[in-house]
C-alpha positions in Angstrom: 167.4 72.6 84.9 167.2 68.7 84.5 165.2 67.1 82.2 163.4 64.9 85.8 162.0 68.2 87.0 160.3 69.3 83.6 158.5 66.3 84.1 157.5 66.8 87.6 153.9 66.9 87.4 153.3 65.1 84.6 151.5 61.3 84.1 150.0 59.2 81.8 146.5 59.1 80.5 145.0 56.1 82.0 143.7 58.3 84.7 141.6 59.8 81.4 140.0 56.7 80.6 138.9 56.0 84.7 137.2 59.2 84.0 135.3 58.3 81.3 133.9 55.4 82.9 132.2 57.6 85.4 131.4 59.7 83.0 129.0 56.6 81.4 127.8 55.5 84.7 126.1 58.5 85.5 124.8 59.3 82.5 124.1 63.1 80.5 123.5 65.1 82.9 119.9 66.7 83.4 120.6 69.9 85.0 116.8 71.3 84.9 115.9 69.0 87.7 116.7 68.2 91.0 116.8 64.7 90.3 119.7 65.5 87.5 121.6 67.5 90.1 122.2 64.6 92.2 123.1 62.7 89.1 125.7 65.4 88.7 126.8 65.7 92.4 127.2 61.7 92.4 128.5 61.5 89.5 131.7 64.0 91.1 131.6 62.1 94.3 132.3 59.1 91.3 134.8 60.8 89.5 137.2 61.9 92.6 136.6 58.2 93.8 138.5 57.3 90.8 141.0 59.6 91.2 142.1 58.5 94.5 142.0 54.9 93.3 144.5 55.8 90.1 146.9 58.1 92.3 147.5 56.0 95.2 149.2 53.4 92.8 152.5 55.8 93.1 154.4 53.5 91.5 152.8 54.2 88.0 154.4 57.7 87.8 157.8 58.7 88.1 158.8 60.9 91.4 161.3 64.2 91.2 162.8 65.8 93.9 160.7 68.8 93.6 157.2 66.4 93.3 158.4 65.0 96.2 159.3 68.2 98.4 155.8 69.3 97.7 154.1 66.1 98.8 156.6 66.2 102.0 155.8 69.8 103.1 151.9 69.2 102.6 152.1 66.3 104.8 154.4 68.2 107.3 150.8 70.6 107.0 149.1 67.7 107.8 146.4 68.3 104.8 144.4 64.9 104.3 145.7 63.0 101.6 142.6 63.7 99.4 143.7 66.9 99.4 147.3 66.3 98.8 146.3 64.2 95.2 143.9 67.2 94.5 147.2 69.8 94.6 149.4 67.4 92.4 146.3 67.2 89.6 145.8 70.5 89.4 149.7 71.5 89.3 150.3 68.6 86.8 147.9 70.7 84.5 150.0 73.8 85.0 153.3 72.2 83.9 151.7 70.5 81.2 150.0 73.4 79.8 153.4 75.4 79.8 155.6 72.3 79.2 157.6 73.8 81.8 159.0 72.9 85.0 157.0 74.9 88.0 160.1 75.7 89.2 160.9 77.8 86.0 157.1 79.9 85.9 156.5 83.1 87.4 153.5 84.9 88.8 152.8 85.6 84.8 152.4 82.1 84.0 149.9 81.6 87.1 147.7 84.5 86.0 147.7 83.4 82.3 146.9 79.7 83.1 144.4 80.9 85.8 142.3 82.7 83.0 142.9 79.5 80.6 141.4 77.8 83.5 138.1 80.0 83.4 137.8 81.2 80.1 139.2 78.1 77.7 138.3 75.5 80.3 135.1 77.3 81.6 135.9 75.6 85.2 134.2 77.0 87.9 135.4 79.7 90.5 136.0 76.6 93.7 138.0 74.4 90.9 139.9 77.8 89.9 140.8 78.2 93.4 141.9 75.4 94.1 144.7 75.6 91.4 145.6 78.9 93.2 145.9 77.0 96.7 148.2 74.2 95.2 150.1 77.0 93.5 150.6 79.1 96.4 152.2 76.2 99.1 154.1 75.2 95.6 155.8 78.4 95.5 155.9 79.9 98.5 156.5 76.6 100.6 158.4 74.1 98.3 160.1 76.6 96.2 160.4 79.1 99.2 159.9 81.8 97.7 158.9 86.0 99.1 155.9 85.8 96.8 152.5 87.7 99.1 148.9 87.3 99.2 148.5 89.3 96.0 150.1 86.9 93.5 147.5 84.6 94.3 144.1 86.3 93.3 141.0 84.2 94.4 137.6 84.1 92.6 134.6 85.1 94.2 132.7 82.3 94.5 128.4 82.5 95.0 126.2 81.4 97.5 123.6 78.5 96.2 120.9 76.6 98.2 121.5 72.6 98.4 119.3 70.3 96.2 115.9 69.0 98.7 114.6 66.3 96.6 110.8 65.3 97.2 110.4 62.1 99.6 108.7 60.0 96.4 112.3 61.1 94.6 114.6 60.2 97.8 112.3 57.0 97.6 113.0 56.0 93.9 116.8 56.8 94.1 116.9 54.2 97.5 115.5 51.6 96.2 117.0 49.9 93.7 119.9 49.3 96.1 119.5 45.6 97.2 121.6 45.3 100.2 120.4 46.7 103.4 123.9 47.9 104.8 125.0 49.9 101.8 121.6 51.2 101.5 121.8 52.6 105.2 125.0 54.0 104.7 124.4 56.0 101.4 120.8 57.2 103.0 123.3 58.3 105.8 125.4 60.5 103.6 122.4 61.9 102.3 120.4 62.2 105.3 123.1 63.9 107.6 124.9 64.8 104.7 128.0 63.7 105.4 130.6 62.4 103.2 130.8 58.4 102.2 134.5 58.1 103.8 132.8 59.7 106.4 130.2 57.7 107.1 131.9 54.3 106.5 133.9 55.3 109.6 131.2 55.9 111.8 130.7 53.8 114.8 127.8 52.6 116.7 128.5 54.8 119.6 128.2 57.8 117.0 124.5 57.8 116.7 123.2 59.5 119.2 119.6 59.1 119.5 119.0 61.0 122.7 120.6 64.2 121.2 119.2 62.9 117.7 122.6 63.8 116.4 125.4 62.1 114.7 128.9 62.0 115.7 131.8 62.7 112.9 135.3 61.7 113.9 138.1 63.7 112.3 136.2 64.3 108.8 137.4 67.2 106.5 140.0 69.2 107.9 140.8 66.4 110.3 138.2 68.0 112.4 135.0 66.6 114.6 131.5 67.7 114.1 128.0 66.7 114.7 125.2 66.5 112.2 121.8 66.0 112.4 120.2 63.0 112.5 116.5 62.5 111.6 113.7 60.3 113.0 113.1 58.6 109.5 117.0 57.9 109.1 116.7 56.7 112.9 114.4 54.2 112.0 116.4 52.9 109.1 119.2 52.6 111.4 117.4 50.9 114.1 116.0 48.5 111.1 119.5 47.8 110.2 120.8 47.0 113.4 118.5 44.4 114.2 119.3 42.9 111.6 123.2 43.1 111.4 124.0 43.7 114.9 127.2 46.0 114.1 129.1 46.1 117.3 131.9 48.8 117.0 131.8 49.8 113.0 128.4 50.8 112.3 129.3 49.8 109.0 131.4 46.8 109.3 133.9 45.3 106.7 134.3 41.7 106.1 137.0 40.9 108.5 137.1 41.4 112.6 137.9 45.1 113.2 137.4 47.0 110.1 134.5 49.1 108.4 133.3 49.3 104.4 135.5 50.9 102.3 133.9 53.9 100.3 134.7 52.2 96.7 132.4 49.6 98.1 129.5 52.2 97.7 130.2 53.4 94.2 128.6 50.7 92.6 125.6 51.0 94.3 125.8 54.5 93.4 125.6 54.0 89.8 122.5 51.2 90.7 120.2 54.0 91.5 121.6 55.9 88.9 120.7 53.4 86.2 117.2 52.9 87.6 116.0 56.0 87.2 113.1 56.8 84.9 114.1 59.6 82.7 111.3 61.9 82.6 
C-alpha cells in the first residue's frame, strides 16, 4: 500500500483552532434554558460555517487517488457539497484513529471506532450516523466492495420538541443586530426556520403573502419546499422592503446580480450572542 493513501484522510490542525474561535464566540453553554439552547444551536450553525470556510481551501491538504474517487462518486450522487466536506471529516477521524489507510480496515475496525465514537467521544446517535453513511458510500461505492446493510448498524436516534422562545426572548436576541437586512434575514431563518444559505438565496418572488408562505429553492437534498411565513415576519419584511427595495435577491449582495453570502451573518450571530444578559 503506498505511503499517499495512508494519508488519505488526513489534514492539519488549523481547522482546530477555527473551531475554537466559535467555540469563544458563543460562549459556555447554558443548557437549562431555552435561551442557552439557541446559544448552542448557533453556536453549531457557527462551527460548520467554519468548516466549510477551512475545507474549501483544497489546496491546503494534499489529494490521493482514493480521497479523490470518493469525492468524485459523491458528486456523481449529486450530494450537496456541505455534505460531501461532512463525509471527508468524519472519515479523516477514522483513518486517523487507526493510522491506517480506509482501504486497509474491515467491518471490525468500523464497529470498534463506531463505539469509540459513542462511548470515548460521547457523540450523539445523528453524529454517529453520519460516520456510518460516509463509511458505507466509502466502502461499498469507492472501494466497491459486496459489503450489505448489516455492516453498517445505525443508532436509534429520539424524537425532541424544537426550542419556542418567549416573544420578550426572540425580542432581546434581535436587537442588538444594527443593520436592518441582516436582521430580516436571521429573523427569517428563525421565523420559517429555514437554513441561513437558505434564506440568503431567497428571492422577492418567494414570499408569498397571499398563501402566507415562503418559497425554498433547491435547499437540503437539492429539493423545494414551502415554509410558513407569519404575519409578524411579514411585517418585518414589508418594513425592509421599503426601505431597501430588493428587486430579484431578497437579500441582495453588494454587486448587480448576487445575494448575501451566509458568512456575512455569522458575525451578527455572535452580536446577539454577546448581548445577552446572563441570568
Amino acid at each position: 500500500m503506498q505511503e499517499a493513501d495512508i494519508s488519505f484522510f488526513q489534514r492539519d490542525n488549523r481547522f482546530l483552532s477555527i473551531v475554537e474561535l466559535t467555540r469563544e464566540a458563543g460562549g459556555a453553554p447554558k443548557a437549562r434554558t431555552a435561551e442557552g439552547r439557541l446559544r448552542r444551536s448557533i453556536r453549531v450553525q457557527l462551527k460548520t460555517a467554519a468548516q466549510a470556510a477551512y475545507f474549501t481551501q483544497e489546496e491546503q491538504y494534499s489529494m490521493t487517488p482514493l480521497r479523490e474517487r470518493m469525492q468524485e462518486d459523491t458528486r456523481l450522487r449529486n450530494f450537496s457539497p456541505e455534505t460531501q466536506r461532512t463525509y471527508i471529516h468524519y472519515l479523516e477521524g477514522f483513518a486517523k484513529y487507526f493510522n491506517l489507510s480506509p482501504s486497509e480496515l474491515d467491518v471490525e475496525a468500523i464497529r470498534e471506532y463506531q463505539l469509540y465514537l459513542i462511548e470515548a467521544r460521547l457523540m450523539s446517535p445523528q453524529s454517529v450516523n453520519c460516520f456510518t453513511a460516509a463509511a458505507k458510500v466509502l466502502y461499498r461505492t469507492t472501494l466497491d466492495l459486496p459489503w450489505s446493510d448489516a455492516h453498517f448498524r445505525r443508532q436509534r436516534t429520539g424524537q425532541s420538541l424544537p426550542v419556542v422562545l418567549s416573544q420578550q426572548e426572540v425580542e432581546r436576541f434581535f436587537a442588538p443586530i444594527g443593520i436592518l437586512k441582516h436582521r430580516a434575514a436571521l429573523m427569517v431563518c428563525y421565523g420559517g426556520g429555514l437554513r441561513i444559505s437558505e434564506a440568503v438565496k431567497l428571492k422577492v418572488s418567494d414570499i408569498d403573502s397571499s398563501r402566507m408562505v415562503i418559497r425554498i429553492e433547491q435547499g437540503k437534498g437539492a429539493k423545494d419546499r414551502y415554509s410558513v411565513l407569519s404575519q409578524s415576519l411579514l411585517e418585518v419584511l414589508r418594513a425592509y422592503w421599503k426601505q431597501q427595495r430588493p428587486t430579484e435577491y431578497l437579500f441582495p449582495g453588494r454587486k448587480a446580480g448576487t445575494h448575501i453570502q451566509p458568512g456575512t451573518l455569522q458575525p451578527e450571530l455572535c452580536t446577539g450572542l454577546r448581548r445577552q444578559p446572563e441570568g
